[in-house]
VOBABA-295295 format. One record per residue (C-alpha): residue in one letter; residue number from 1; x, y, z negated. Coordinates in Angstrom, 3 decimals. Each point is the difference from the previous one (the first is absolute). Layout:
! VOBABA-295295
 loro kefi        x        y        z
    A  NUM        X        Y        Z
...
END
This chain:
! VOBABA-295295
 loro kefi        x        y        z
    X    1  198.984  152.268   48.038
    X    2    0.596   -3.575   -1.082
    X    3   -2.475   -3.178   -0.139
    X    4    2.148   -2.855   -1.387
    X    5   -0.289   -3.742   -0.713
    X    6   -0.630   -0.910   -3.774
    X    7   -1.018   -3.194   -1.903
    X    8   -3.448   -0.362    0.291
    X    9   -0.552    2.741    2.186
    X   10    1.669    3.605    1.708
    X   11    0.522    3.279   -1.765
    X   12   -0.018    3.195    1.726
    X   13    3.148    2.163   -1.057
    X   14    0.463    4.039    1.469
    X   15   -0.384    3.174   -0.616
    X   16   -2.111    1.760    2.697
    X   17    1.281    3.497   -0.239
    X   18    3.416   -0.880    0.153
    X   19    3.666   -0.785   -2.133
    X   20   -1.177    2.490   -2.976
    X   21   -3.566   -0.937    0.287
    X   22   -2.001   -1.618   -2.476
    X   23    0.552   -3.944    0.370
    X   24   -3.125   -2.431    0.523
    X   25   -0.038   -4.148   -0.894
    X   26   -2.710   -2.347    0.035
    X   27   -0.371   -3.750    0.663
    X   28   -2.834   -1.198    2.113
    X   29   -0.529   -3.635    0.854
    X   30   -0.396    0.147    3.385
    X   31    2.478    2.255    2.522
    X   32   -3.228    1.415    1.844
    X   33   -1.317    1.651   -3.612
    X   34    3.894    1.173   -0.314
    X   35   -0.209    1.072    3.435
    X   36   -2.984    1.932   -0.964
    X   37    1.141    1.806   -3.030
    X   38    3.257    0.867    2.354
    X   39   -2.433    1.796    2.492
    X   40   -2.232    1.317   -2.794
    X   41    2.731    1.672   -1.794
    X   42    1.240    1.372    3.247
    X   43   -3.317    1.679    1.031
    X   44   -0.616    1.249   -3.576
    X   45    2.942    0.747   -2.086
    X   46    0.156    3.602    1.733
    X   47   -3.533    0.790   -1.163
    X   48   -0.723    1.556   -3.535
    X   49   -3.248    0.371   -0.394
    X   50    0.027    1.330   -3.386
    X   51    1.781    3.686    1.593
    X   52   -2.131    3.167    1.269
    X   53   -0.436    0.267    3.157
    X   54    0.743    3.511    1.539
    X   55   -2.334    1.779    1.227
    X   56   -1.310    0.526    3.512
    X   57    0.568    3.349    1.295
    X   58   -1.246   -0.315    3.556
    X   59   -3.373    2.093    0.999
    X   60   -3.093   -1.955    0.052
    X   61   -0.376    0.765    3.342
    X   62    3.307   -2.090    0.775
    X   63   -1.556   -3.331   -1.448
    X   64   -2.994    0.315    1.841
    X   65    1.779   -0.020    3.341
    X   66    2.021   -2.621   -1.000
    X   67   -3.275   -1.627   -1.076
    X   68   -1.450    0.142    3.241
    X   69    2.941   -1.380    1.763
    X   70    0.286   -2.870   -2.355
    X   71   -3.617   -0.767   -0.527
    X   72   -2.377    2.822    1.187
    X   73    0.807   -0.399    3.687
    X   74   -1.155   -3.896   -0.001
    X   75   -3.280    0.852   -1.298
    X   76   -3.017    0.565    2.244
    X   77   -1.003    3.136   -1.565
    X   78    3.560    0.647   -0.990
    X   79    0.310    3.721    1.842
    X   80   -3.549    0.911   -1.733
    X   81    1.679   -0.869   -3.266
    X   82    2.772    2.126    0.367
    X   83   -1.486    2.851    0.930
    X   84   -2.144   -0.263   -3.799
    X   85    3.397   -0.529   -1.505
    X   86    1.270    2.938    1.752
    X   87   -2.664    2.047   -1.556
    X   88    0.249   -1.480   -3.389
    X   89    3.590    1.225    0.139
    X   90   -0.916    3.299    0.964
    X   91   -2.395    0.434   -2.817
    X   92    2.656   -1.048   -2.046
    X   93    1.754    2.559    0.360
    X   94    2.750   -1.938    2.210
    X   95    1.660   -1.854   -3.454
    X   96    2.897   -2.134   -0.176
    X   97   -0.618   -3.703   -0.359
    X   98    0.960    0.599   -4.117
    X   99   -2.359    2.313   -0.446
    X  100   -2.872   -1.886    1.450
    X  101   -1.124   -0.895   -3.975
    X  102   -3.737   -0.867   -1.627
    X  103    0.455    3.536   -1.014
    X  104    0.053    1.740    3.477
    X  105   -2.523   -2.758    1.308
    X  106   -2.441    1.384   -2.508
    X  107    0.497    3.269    0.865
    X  108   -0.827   -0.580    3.344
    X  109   -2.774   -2.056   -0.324
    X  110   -1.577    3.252   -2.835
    X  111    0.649    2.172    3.175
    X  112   -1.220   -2.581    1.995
    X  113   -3.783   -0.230   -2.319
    X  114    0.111    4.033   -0.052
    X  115    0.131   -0.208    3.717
    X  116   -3.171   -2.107    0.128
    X  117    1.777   -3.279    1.233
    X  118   -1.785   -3.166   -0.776
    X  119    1.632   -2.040   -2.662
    X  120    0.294   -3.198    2.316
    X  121    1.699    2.345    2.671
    X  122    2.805    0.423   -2.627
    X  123    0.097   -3.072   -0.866
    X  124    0.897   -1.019    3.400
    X  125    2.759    1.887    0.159
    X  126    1.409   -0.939   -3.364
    X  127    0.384   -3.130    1.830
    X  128    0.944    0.956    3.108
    X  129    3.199    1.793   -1.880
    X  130    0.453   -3.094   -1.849
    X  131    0.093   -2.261    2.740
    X  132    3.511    2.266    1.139
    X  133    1.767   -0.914   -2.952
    X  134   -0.678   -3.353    0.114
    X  135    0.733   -0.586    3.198
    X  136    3.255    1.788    0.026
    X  137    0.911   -1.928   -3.070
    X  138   -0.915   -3.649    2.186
    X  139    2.077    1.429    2.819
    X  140    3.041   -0.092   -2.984
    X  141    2.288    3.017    1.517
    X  142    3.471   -1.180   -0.597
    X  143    1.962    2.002   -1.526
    X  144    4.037   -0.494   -1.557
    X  145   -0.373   -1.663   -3.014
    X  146   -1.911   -2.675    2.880
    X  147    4.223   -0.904    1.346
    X  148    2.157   -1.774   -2.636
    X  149    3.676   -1.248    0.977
    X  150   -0.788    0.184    3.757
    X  151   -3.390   -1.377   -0.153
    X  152   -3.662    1.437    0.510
    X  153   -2.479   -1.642   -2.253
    X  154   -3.706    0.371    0.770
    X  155   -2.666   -0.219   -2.456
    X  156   -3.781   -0.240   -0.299
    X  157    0.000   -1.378    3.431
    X  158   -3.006   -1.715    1.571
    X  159    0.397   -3.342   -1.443
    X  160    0.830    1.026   -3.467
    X  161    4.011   -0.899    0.130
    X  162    3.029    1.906    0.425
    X  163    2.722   -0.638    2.071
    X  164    3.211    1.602    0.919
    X  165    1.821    0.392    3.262
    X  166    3.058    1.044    0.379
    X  167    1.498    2.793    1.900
    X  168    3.673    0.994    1.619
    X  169    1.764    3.057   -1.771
    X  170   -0.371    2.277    2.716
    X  171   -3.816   -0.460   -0.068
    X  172   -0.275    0.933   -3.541
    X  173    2.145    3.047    0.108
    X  174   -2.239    1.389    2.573
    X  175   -3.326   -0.587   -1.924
    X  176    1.203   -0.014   -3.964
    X  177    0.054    3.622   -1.427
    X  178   -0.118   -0.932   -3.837
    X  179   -1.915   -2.440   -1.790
    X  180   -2.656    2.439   -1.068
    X  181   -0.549    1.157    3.765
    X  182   -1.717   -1.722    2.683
    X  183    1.527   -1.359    3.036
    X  184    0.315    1.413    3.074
    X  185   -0.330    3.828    0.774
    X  186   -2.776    1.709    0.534
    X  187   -3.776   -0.757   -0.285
    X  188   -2.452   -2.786    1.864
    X  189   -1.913    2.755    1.701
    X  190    3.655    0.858    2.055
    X  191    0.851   -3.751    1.026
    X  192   -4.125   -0.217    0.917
    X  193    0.722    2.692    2.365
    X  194    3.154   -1.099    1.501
    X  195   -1.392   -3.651    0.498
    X  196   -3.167    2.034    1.707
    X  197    2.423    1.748    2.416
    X  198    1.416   -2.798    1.750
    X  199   -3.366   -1.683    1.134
    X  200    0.013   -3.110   -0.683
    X  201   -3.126   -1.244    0.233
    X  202   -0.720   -1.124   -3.782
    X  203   -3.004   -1.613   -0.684
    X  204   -1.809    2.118   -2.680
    X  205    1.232   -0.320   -3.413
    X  206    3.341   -0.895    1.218
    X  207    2.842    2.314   -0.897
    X  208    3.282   -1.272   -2.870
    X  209   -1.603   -3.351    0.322
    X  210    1.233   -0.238    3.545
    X  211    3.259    0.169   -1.182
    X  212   -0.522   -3.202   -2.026
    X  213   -0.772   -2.035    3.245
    X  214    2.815    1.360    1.684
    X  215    2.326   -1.208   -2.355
    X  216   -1.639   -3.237    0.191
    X  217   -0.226   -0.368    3.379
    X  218    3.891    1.201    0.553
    X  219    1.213   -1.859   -2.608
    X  220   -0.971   -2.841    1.647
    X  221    1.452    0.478    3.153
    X  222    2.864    0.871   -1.411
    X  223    0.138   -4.169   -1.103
    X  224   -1.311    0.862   -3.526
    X  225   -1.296   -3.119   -1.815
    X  226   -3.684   -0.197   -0.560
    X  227   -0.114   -0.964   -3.868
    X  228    2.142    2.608   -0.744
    X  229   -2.427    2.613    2.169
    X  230   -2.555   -1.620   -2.756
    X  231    1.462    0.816   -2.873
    X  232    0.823    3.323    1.153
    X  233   -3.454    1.398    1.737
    X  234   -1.738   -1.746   -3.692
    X  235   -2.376   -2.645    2.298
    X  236   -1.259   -2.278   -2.498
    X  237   -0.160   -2.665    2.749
    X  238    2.469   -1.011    2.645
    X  239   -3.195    0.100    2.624
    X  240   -0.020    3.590   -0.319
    X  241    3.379    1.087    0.876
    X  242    0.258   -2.828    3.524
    X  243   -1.890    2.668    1.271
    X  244    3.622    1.404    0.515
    X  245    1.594   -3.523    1.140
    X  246   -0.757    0.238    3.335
    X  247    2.700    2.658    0.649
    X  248    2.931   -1.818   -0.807
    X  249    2.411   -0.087    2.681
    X  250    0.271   -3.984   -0.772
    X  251   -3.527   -0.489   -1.304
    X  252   -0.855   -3.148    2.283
    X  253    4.040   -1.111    1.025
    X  254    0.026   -0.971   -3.821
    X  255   -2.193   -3.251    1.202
    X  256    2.567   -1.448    1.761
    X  257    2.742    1.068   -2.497
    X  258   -1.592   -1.211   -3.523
    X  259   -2.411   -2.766    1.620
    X  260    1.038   -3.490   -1.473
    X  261    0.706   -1.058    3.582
    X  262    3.217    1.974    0.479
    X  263    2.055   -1.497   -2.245
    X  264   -0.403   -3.448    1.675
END
């Protein structure tokens, strides 16, 4: 990646996958709107939008608990819904998530009619099914095609930008199994119940997004800098992230160090 100085301007020069890969210029006036197509190419060039996705072969059932743990559990009748989505599933005919189609919805709700279920009944749960997809697909799974030349780029997050943070070679050759697989081993519902086992006292709806303040919060006691905890937790706002600032080991000794007194 390069960002150089040019007459009237800067002109950002790489090629984002690499030696053999394809090579992108463009001037920009400014170095922040270079700066920005840097980071934009970064986050995007690994994306192609225009390819099939494969598809899902995990059971319904399996997205619904993962629902719940992401989403479900927060809600106040959360464990109610569940236990209709449960059923739907069962009804279903316990299908994989790519054979949950308009086809086999109208099947079941021409069973559902024969059965003498209301039509607003069925309606309800056409949602309720709905709402797991969409959820799941907000929650973003990451998968490998996610980690390009060491780094782990996030998308769709909750301000609408990507970013990318980058991770040591050891970490990624523990959680990358192929670009078309997702990270780490094994399914949500097995970390949920590891997490569970060592009692720690979550507050509801707290589970993998613990592990996001704990990073935080040892990062910076470890002496990490606060801008760059920013830019890597995605706060829009500085204010957000001093939440963490307190537990630098020399939050407060940097008065007497940086304060324009000392250097008199």
């Amino acid at each position: 990646m390069s960002i150089k100085s040019i007459t009237n301007g800067y002109e950002v020069d790489c090629r984002p996958q690499g030696r053999n890969g394809k090579r992108y210029r463009k001037k920009f006036t400014t170095k922040g709107e270079a700066q920005k197509y840097e980071r934009w190419l970064l986050s995007t060039q690994n994306q192609k939008g225009w390819v099939e996705k494969s598809a899902d072969k995990r059971p319904l059932l399996e997205l619904i608990q993962l629902w719940y743990h992401y989403h479900g559990q927060q809600l106040k009748t959360g464990e109610k819904e569940l236990k209709h989505l449960v059923a739907i599933d069962s009804d279903l005919g316990h299908p994989r998530a790519d054979q949950v189609t308009r086809q086999c919805f109208t099947q079941y709700r021409a069973l559902k009619m024969a059965e003498g279920k209301k039509e607003t009944t069925i309606n309800r749960n056409q949602t309720r099914l709905s709402s797991v997809f969409t959820a799941l697909i907000k929650a973003a799974e990451l998968r490998g095609s996610d980690i390009v030349h060491g780094r782990v780029t996030f998308s769709d997050t909750k301000n609408g930008k990507n970013r990318t943070v980058p991770i040591t070679s050891e970490l990624m050759s523990e959680i990358h199994h192929g670009k078309s697989s997702r990270l780490f081993k094994g399914s949500y519902s097995v970390f949920y119940s590891v997490l569970k086992e060592q009692e720690f006292g979550l507050p509801k709806g707290q589970a993998a997004h613990v592990l996001r303040h704990t990073f935080a919060s040892h990062f910076m006691m470890n002496g990490g800098n606060i801008l760059t905890l920013q830019k890597i937790l995605g706060h829009s706002t500085i204010t957000q992230t001093m939440t963490y600032a307190h537990l630098a080991p020399d939050y407060l000794n940097e008065a007497m160090k940086f304060n324009p007194v000392s250097t008199l």
